[in-house]
C-alpha positions in Angstrom: 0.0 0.0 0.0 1.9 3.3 -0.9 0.1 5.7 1.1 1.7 8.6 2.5 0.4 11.3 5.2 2.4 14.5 5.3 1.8 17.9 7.0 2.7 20.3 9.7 0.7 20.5 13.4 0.9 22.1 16.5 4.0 20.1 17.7 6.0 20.9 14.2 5.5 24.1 13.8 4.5 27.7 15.0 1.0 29.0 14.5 2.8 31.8 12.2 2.9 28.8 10.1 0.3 27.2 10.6 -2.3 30.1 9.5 -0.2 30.6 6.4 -0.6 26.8 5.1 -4.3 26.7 6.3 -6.7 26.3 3.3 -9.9 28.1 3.4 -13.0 26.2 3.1 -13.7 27.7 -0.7 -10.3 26.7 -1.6 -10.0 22.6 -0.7 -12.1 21.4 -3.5 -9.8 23.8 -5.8 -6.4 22.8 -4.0 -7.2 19.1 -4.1 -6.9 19.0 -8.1 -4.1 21.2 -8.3 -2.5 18.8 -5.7 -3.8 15.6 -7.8 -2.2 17.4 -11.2 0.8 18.2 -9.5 2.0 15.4 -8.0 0.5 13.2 -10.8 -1.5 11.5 -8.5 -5.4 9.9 -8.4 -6.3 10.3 -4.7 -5.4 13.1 -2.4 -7.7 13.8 1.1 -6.6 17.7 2.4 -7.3 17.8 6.2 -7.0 21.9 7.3 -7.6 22.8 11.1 -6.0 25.8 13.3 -3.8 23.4 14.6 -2.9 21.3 11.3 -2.7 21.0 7.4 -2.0 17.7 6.2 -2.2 16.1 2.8 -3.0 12.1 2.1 -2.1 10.6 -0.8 -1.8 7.0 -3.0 1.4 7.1 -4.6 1.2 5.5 -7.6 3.4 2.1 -8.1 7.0 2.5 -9.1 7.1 6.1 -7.2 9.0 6.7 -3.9 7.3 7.3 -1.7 9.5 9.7 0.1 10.2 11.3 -2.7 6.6 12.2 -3.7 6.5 13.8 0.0 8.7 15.8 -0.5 6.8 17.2 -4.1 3.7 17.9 -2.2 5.6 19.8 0.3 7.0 22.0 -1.8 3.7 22.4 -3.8 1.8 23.5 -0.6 4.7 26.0 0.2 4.3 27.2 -3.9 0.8 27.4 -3.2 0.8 29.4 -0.4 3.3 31.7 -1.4 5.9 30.1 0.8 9.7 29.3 1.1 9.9 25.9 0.6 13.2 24.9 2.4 11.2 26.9 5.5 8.2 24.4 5.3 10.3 21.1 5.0 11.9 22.1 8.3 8.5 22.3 9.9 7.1 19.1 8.2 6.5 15.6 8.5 5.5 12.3 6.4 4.6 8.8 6.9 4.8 5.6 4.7 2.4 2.6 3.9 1.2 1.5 7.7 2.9 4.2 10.0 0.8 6.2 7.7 -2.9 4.9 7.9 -1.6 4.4 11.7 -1.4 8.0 12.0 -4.6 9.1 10.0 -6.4 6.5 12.3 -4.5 8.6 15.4 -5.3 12.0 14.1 -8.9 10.7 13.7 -9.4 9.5 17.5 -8.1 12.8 18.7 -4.9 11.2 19.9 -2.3 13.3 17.9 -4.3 16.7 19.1 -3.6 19.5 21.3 -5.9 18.1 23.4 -5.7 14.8 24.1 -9.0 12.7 23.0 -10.9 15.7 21.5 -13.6 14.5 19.5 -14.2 17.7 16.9 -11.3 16.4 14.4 -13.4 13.2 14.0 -15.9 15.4 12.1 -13.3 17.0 10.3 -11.5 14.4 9.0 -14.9 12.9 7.8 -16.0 16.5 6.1 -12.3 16.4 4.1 -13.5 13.0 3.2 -16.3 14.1 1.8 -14.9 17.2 -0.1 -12.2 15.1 -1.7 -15.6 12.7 -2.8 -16.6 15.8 -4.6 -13.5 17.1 -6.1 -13.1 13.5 -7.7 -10.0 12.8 -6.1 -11.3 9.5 -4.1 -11.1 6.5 -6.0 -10.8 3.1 -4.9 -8.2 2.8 -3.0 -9.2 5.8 -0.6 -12.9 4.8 -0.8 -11.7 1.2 1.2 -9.0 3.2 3.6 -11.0 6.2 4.7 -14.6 4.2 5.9 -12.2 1.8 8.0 -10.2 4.7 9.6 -14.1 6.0 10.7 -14.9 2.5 11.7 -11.7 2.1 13.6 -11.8 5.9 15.4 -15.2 4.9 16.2 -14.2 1.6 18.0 -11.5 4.0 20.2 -14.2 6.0 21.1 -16.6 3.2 22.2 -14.0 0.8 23.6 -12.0 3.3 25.7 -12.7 6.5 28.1 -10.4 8.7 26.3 -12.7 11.8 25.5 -15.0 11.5 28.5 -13.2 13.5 31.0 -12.8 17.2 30.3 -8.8 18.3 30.4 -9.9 22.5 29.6 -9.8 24.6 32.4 -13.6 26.0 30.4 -14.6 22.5 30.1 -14.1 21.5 33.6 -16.1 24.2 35.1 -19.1 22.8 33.0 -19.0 19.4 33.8 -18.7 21.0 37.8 -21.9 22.3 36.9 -23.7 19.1 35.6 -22.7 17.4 38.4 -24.4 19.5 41.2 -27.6 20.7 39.4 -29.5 17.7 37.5 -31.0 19.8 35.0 -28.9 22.2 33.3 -31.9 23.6 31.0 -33.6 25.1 33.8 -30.5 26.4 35.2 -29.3 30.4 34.6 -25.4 31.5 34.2 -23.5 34.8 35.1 -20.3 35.0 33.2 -17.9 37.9 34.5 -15.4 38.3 32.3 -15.3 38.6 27.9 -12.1 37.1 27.3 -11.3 34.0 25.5 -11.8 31.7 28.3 -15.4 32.8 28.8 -15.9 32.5 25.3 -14.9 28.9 25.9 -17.4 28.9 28.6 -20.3 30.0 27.6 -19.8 27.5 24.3 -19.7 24.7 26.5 -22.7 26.2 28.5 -24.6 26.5 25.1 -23.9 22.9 24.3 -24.8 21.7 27.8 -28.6 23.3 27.5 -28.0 26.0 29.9 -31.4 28.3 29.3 -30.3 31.7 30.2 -26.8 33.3 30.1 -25.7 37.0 31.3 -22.0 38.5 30.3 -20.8 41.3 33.1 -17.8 43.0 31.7 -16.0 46.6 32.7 -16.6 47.6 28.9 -20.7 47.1 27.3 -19.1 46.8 23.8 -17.1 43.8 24.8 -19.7 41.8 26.4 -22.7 42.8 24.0 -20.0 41.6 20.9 -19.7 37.8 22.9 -23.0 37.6 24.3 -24.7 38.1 20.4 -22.8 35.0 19.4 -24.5 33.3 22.2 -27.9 34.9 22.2 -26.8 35.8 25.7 -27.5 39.6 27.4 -24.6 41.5 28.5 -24.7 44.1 31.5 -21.7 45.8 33.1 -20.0 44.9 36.0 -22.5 47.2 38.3 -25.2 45.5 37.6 -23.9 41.8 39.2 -25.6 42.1 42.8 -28.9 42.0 40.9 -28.0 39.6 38.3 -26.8 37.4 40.7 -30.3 36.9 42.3 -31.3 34.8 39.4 -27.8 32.8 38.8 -27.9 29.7 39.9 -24.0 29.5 38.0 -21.5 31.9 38.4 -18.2 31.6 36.2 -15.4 34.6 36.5 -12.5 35.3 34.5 -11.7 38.8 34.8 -7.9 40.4 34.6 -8.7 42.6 37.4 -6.4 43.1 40.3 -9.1 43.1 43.0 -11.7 40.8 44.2 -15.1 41.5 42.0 -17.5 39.7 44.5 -17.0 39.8 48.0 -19.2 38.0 50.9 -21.3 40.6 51.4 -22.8 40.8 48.4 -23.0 37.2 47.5 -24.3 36.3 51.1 -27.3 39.3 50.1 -27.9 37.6 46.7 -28.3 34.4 49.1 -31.0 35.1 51.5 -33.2 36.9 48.5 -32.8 34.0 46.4 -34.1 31.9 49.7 -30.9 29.7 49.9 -31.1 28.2 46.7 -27.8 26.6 46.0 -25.2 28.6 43.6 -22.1 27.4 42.3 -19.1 29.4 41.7 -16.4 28.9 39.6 -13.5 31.4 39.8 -10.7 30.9 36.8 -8.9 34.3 37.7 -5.3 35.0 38.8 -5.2 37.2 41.1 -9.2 35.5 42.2 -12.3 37.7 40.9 -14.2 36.2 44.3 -13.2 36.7 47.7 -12.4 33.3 49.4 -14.6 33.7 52.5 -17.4 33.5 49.8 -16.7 29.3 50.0 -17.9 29.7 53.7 -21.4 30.4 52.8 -24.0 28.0 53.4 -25.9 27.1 49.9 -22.8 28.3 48.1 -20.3 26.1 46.1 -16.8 27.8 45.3 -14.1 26.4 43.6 -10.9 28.1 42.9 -8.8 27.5 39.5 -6.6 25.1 41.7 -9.3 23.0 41.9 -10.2 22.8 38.4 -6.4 22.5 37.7 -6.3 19.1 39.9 -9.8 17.9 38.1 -8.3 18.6 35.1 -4.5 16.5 35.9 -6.2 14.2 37.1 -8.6 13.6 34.1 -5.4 13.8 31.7 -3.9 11.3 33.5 -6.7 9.1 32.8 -7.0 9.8 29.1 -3.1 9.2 28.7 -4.1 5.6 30.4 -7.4 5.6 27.9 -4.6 6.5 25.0 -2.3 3.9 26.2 -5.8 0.9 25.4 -6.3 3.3 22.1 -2.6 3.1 20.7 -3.2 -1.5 21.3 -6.6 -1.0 19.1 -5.2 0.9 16.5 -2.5 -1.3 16.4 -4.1 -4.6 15.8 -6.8 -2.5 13.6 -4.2 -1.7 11.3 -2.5 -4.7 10.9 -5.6 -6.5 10.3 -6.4 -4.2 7.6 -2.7 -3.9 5.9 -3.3 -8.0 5.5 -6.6 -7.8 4.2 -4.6 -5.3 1.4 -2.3 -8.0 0.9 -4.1 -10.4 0.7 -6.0 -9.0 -2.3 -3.0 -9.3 -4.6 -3.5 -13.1 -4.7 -7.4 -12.4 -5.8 -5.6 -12.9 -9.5 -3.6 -15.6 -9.0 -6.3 -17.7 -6.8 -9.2 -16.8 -9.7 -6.5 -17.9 -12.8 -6.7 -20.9 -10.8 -9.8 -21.6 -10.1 -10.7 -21.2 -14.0 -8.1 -23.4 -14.6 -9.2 -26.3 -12.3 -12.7 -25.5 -13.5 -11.7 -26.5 -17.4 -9.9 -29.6 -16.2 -13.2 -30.5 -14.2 -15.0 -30.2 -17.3 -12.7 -31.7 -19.6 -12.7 -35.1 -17.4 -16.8 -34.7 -17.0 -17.0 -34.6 -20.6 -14.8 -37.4 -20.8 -17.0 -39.7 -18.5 -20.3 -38.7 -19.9 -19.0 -39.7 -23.5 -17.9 -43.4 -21.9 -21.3 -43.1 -20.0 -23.3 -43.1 -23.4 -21.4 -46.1 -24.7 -22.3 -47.8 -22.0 -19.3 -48.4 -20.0 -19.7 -49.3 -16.7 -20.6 -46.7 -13.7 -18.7 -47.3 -10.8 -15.4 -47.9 -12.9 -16.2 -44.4 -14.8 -16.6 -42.5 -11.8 -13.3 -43.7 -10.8 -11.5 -43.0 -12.9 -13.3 -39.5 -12.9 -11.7 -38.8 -9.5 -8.3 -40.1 -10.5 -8.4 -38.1 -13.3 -9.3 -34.8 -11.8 -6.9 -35.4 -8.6 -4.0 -36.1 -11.2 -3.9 -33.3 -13.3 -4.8 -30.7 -10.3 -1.7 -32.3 -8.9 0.6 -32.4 -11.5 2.2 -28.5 -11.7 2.6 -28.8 -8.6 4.5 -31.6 -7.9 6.8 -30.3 -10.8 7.3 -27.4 -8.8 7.6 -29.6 -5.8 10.5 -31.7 -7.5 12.1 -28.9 -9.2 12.7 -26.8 -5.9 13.7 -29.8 -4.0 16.8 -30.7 -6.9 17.4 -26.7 -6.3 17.6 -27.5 -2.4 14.9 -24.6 -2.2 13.9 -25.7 1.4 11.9 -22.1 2.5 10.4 -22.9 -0.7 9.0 -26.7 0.2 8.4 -25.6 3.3 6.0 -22.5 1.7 4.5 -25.1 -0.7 3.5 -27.5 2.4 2.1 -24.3 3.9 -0.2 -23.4 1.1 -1.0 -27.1 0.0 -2.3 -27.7 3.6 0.0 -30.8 4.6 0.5 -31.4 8.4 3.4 -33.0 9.4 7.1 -33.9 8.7 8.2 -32.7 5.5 9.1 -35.8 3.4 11.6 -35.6 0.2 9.8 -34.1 -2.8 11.9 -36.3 -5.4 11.1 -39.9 -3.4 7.4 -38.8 -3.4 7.3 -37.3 -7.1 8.2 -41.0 -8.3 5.0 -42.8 -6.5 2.9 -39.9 -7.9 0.5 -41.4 -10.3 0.7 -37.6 -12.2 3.6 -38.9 -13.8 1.1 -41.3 -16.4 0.1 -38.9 -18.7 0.6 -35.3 -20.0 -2.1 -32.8 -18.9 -3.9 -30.1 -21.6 -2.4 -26.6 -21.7 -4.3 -24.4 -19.5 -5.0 -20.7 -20.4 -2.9 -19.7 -17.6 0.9 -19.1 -18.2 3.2 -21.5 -16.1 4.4 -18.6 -13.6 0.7 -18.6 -12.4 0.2 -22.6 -11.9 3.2 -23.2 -10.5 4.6 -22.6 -7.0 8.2 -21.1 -8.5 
């Protein structure tokens, strides 16, 4: 199988490169010929995230491999305008199985930023489906691809590698769903409008939270997250009375002081008739005073806390990883054999067709002596002799000439294939009992390489 996987990701290269190589959505189907004309090649998969561009590819027979690499590496720097000798220093390939070994890794989230996400699954399966379009699938791709899906999907069944959250955002989410049962009922107070509680409130979206309010020092900034989140946004005043309807309150502010403080939360408290309120603080220095954690009906957790949740679950996805890396493994394998296999699919059908016309020769044969009355039981013996010697006969010539030769491996192959137990005896001594030797069979209409073991 000469497939090759090539690229640059988050471990090879700076995201200064990594936004230059990236190839827009509009551009793939567009890139994916020019890649296929370039390189001379029939199938070619582009897979473009922020944190990788890679290019797969069948290498047609005859081609090196590494060499071919090495042409679409400098074609993706031509294309996008960049030095080439820069991008072979920040790239990578793979060959054959190390190759569909790492597709099927890149596809179970195992060779991503985070360990065990499951959003390059989706992507991998979209680049599929784009190269379907662009024509540059055929059938070699159209076998590999649906496995790697089948096998990614096996990871994800068969191990616990993307079930525990390893993002500071993440973890204060999954807090959340483990205190209150319903999450759709349940209100949030974000404080904050940086990245992380953009992260946040994604995850809060995804997790059915109903209702979702952005405090920030700036209106501009929070109305600008909270429209991408059908959320409201309020300034930072206004958080004593928003937080008499937040049952979750998330903060990630770059302020230098404490933004809530007892007081004010133990107020919110005894309106809101001791219904319980969890509160998640992700700052450094901490947006919520610490004495806050000794209110009654009040759950605070600190960013240390998250941090050990979220050690602790990467510990157990490297462990989940470590049962991934054995399935893909034995995945592969099983499929690089069922490849191999299918170059005898020739060789076994010549055969067949072959032992099919010598069949039908010695049918013909007995039916004629059948009509002239000859007797039965005798006909149908020598029916079965006759088959049973000329299916024989090639290869006990092969048998006898590799033995003169002293081409043990090869006898020893032939027993293998022939399905003979036991103690190898000597070809020659057997060859002369072998009743093949009485006549001369027809020509078949395959050439001698095929019927022979040689």
């Amino acid at each position: 199988m000469n497939l090759i996987a090539l690229g640059i990701n988050h471990n090879s290269a700076a995201v200064e490169v990594r936004e230059r190589v990236a190839f827009a959505p509009e551009q793939v189907g567009e890139a994916l010929c020019d890649a296929c004309d370039a390189g001379q090649l029939d199938e070619v998969v582009i897979l473009s995230t922020c944190n990788r561009t890679e290019i797969y590819a069948m290498v047609p027979e005859g081609t090196a491999p590494a060499d071919k690499a090495v042409q679409l590496i400098d074609w993706m720097a031509n294309y996008h305008h960049l030095s080439a000798e820069q991008l072979r220093q920040s790239a990578y390939h793979f060959e054959s199985g190390e190759a569909l070994q790492h597709i099927v890794q890149v596809a179970s989230g195992l060779d991503s930023m985070v360990l065990g996400e499951p959003q390059i699954f989706g992507q991998l399966k979209s680049a599929y489906a784009v190269s379907v379009e662009a024509g540059t699938v055929a059938s070699e791709f159209s076998r590999l691809f649906p496995r790697v899906f089948s096998i990614a999907k096996r990871v994800r069944t068969d191990t616990a590698i993307g079930e525990n959250p390893v993002s500071v955002a993440y973890a204060a989410v999954d807090l959340a769903g483990h205190i209150f049962s319903d999450l759709g009922k349940c209100h949030a107070l974000l404080v904050g409008a940086g990245e992380t509680i953009e992260l946040v409130a994604r995850h809060l979206i995804e997790a059915g939270v109903s209702r979702i309010v952005i405090a920030n020092r700036t209106l501009g900034r929070a109305r600008e997250l909270a429209q991408q989140f059908g959320a409201d946004a309020v300034l930072l005043s206004e958080i004593p009375e928003q937080l008499l309807d937040a049952d979750i309150v998330i903060t990630s502010t770059a302020s230098q002081l404490p933004i809530l403080g007892k007081g004010a939360v133990e107020e919110a408290i005894r309106v809101r008739k001791h219904r319980p309120v969890l509160m998640v603080d992700i700052a450094v220095p901490r947006d919520i005073e610490p004495q806050v954690g000794e209110l009654r009906d009040v759950y605070l957790y600190s960013v240390d806390d998250l941090r050990e949740i979220v050690d602790q679950n990467l510990r157990s996805r490297r462990s989940e990883a470590r049962k991934a890396d054995v399935i893909i493994a034995e995945a592969v394998e099983q499929y690089l054999q069922e490849m191999r296999s299918l170059g005898a699919l020739d060789t076994v059908k010549e055969y067949r067709r072959f032992a099919e016309q010598l069949r039908d020769q010695e049918l013909q044969r007995a039916l004629r002596a059948l009509a002239r009355g000859e007797d039965p039981q005798q006909l149908l013996a020598q029916l079965a002799r006759g088959i049973t010697n000329k299916l024989i006969h090639a290869p006990t010539t092969g048998l006898k000439q590799a033995s003169a030769e002293g081409r043990q491996d090869l006898l020893a192959s032939a027993r293998r294939l022939l399905g003979i137990e036991g103690p190898a005896e000597d070809a020659s001594a057997t060859a002369r009992e072998d009743p093949a030797e009485e006549f001369e069979p027809p020509q078949p209409t395959v050439s001698p390489s095929r019927r022979t073991l040689q």
